[in-house]
N, C-alpha and C positions, 0 to 999 in steps of 0.2 A: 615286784619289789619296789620299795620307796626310794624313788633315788636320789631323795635330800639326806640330810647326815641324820643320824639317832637323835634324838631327843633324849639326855639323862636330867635326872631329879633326883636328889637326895634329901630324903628325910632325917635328919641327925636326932628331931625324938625318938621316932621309932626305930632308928637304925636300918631305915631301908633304900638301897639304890636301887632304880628302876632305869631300866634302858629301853624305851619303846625304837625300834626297828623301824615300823609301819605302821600307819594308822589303818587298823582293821578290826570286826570283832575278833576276840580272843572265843574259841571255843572247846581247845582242849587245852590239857595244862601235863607238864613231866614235872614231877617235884625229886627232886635228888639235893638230901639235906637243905642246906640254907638256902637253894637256887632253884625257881619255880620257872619255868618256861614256859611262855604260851603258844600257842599255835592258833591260825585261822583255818577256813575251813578246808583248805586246799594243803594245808600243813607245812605252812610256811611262816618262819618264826617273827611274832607279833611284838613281845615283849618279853624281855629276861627279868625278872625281880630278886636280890640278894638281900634276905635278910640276917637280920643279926652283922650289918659289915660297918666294921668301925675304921672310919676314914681316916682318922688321925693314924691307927695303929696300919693302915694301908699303905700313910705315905711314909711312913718309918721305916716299913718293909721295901718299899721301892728304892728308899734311897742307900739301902741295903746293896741292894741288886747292884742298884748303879755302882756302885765303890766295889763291887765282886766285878760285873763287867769289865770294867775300865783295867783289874788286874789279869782276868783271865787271856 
């Protein structure tokens, strides 16, 4: 495993965040709704890609959490 941080990218045209893990090829992939995962060949996770994620309506949501946190 990569033992530098992720690399993330976000595309705000397309609405895609992409999280590369590891620099590896990607060979297989699990698609579950908007969230595509990849795997290399040993099945170790390459790349997470979210599409459809709208970052403005993410950090709404977070700061949501945060003011629920801080009461709970």
């Amino acid at each position: 495993m990569n033992r530098g941080r992720p690399k993330i990218h976000y595309d705000r045209g397309g609405e895609v965040l992409s999280i590369e893990v590891k620099r590896a090829r990607s060979v297989d992939s699990d698609i579950q709704g908007n969230a595509v995962i990849d795997y290399d060949r040993r099945g170790n996770i390459v790349r997470v890609n979210l599409y459809r994620f709208d970052f403005d309506a993410f950090r709404k949501g977070r700061r949501v959490m945060k003011r629920f946190a801080r009461v709970a």
